[in-house]
N, C-alpha and C positions, 0 to 999 in steps of 0.2 A: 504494500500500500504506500502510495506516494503520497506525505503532508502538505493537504492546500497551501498553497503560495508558496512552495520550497522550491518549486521553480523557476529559473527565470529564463523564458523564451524570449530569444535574441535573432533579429533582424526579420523578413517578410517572407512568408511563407503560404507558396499556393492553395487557395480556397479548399482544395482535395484533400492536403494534409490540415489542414487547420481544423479543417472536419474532427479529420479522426483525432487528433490532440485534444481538440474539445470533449469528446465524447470519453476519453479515456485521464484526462486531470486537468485541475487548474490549476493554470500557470498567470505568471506576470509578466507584461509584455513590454520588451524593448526595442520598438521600430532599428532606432539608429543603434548602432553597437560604438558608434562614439561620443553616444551624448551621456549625460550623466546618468548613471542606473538609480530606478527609485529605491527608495528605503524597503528593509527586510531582511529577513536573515534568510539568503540563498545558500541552499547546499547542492542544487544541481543547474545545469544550462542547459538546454534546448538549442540546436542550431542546426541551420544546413552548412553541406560544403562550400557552396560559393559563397558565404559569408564570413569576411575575416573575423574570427575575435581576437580583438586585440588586448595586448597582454595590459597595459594601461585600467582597462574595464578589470579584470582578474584581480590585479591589484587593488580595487577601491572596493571589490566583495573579497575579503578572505575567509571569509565562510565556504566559500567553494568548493567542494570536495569529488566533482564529479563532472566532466562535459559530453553529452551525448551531440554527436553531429549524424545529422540524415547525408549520405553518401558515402561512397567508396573510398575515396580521395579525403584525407586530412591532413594536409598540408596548409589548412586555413588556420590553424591552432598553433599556438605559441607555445611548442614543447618541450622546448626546454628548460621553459616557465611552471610548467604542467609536473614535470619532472621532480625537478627541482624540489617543488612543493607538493610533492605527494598526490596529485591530483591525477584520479584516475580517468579514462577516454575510451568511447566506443564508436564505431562506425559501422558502417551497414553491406556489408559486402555479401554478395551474393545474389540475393534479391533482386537486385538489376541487370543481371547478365541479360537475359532474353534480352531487354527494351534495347541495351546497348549493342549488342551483336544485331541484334535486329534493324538498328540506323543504318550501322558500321554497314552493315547489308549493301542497305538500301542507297548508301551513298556511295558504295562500290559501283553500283550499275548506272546509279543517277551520274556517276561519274565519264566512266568507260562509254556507256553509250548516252550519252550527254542528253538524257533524258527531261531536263530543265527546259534547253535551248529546244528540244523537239518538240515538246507542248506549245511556246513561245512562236515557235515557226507556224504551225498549225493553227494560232490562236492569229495572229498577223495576216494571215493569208498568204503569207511567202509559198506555200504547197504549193499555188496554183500560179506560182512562175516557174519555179527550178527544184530541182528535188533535192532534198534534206543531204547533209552532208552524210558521210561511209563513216561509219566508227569501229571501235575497238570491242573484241571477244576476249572475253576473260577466260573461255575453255585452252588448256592446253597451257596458261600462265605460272610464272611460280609466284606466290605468295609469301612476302617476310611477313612474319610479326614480331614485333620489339615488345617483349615483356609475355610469355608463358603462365601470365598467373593464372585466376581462375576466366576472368574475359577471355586472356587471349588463347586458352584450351576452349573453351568454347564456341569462340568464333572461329577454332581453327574445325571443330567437328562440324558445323556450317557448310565451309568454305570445301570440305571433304567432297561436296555430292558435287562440284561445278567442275571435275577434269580440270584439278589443278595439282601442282605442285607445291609441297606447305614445306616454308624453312621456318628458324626462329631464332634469334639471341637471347638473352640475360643473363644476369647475375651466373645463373649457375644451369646445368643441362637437368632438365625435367626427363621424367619417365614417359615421353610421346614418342611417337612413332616417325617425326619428323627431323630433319637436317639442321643440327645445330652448327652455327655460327659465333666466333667469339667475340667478336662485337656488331655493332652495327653498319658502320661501312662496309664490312663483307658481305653481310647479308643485303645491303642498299645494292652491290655492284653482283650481285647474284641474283637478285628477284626482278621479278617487273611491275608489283605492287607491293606497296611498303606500308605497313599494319603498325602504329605508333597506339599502344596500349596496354602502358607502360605506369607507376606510380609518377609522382612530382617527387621529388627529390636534389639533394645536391650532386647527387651522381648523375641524374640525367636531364640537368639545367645546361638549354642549349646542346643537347648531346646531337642534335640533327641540325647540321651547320654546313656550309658550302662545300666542303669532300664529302659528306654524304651524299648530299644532292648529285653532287657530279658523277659520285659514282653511281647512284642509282639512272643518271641519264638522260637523254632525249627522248628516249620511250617509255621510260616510268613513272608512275602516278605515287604520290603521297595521300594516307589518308591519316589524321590525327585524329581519336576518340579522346585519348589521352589527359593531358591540359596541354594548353600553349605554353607554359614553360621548355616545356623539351625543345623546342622548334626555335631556332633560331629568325625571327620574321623576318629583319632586313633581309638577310641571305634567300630566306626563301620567297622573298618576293624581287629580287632579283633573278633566281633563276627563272620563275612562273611568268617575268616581262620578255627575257630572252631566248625563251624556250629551251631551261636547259634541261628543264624536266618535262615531261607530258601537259600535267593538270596533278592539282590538290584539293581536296576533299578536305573542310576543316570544320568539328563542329566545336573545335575549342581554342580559345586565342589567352594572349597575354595582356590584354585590357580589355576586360568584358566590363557592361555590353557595349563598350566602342575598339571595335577593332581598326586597324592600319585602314586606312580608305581607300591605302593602294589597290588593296585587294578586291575592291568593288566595281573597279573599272576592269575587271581581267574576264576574259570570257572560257581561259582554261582553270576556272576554280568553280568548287561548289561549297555554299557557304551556307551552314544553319545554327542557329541560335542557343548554344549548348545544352539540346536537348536529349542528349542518348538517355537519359529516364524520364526524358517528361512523356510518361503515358500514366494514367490514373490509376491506373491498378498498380505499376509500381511504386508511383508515391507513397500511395496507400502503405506497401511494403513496407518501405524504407521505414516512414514515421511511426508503425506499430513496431519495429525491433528496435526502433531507436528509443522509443518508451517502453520497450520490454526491458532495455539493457536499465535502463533508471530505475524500473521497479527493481530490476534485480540486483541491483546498488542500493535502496533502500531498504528490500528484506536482507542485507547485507548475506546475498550469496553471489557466485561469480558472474562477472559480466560475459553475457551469453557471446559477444563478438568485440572483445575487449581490443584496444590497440595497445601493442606492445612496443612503449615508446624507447627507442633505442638512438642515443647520440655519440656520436666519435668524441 
């Protein structure tokens, strides 16, 4: 059982989860995560990923004892703040795979066969002068994915039925059935699609930078699920102006929601609004394990998808 108002829910959260928050405790609500937090003695926080909390806000509750964030990704959390002071974190992993392999999908093909620009043509009436441009078949391709975790195993058992060839890099060789690679440029100058679905990290800040790109080439496509961190953007909108890669697929940037604007004049990118879980049913997900892991910080037993904050 969670004690009314021990929560403090932090920053704006979609009508769908807000739902189910309501219906399962009351919380106290903080729009901004840098204005000042109301009075009360908090011992848990509510957040999503794309909301930084900033360690400043921590600081002025030290009643704190617990941060639950909805998504995969917690890199929005000040950990070694969190660390430091005992303060335990949960994230929601798993839960979202389908939604996210399921974009990752969709903007493979939305990509390769520029399924965007062919609506556009048809919706214009271009059809009825010249016919559509010749695109790309993904049967017979190799596929990298950068990061093996549980996404990019899933995305790779996906990608299994379309006659392709599946590589991969990270940290360390998984038990899959696929062509491991020891970093990413081999696998960039090896594949002809490039699967970025990977953590944020300081290991792989900016790890896709102008020799990746070159080696991945004039005929390969990027797709980033990821976050923009990894992706080095100048570079890669330098190669996307000079064709030195295919087309990029991006649904996550390094200033959301205002990305580079260069990108919006290129007609070899496909751009969506970092949605790989925005479908309802997995919000729903996310926000019920994310208040599962709170209850079960408050009947002080283990957190069911604890992060295990580790720093160099």
């Amino acid at each position: 059982m969670i004690p009314v108002n021990s929560v403090l829910q932090v920053g704006l959260f979609p009508e769908v989860m807000q739902k189910q928050i309501d219906q399962r405790l009351k919380t106290i609500h903080l729009l901004d995560p840098q204005a000042q937090p109301p009075s009360g003695e908090f011992t848990g926080i509510l957040i999503r990923s794309n909301t930084q909390l900033p360690q400043g806000l921590l600081e002025q509750i030290p009643s704190i004892r617990m941060v639950a964030t909805c998504g995969v990704g917690y890199d929005n959390l000040p950990l070694a703040y969190l660390k430091a002071h005992g303060i335990k974190a949960s994230n929601t992993p798993g839960v979202l795979n389908d939604a996210v392999c399921e974009l990752a999908i969709g903007m493979l093909f939305g990509l390769l066969r520029r399924i965007p620009q062919a609506q556009e043509f048809v919706k214009s009436s271009a059809w009825s002068k010249a016919p559509f441009v010749t695109t790309t078949t993904l049967a017979g391709k190799c596929v990298g994915i950068a990061g093996m975790g549980r996404i990019g195993q899933d995305l790779a058992a996906r990608l299994e039925s379309f006659k392709v060839q599946i590589a991969y890099t990270g940290p360390t060789r998984k038990n899959v059935p696929y062509e491991y690679y020891p970093n990413i440029q081999a696998l960039a100058k090896a594949c002809d699609v490039l699967f970025l679905a990977c953590p944020a990290s300081p290991e792989t800040e900016k790890m896709v930078g102008a020799e990746v790109l070159e080696a991945l080439g004039p005929m390969g496509y990027l797709i980033n699920i990821a976050r923009g961190s990894v992706v080095d953007e100048g570079a890669l909108l330098v190669a996307l102006q000079q064709k030195k890669i295919a087309g990029a697929a991006l649904d996550v940037f390094e200033d959301e929601p205002n990305p580079n604007s260069g990108f919006l004049s290129l007609d070899n990118v496909l751009l969506t609004p970092h949605i790989g879980s925005a479908t309802a049913e997995t919000r729903e997900l996310m926000t019920n394990l994310a208040i599962s892991n709170l209850e079960a910080f408050y009947n002080q037993q283990p957190l069911l998808t604890e992060v295990k904050i580790k720093l160099e």
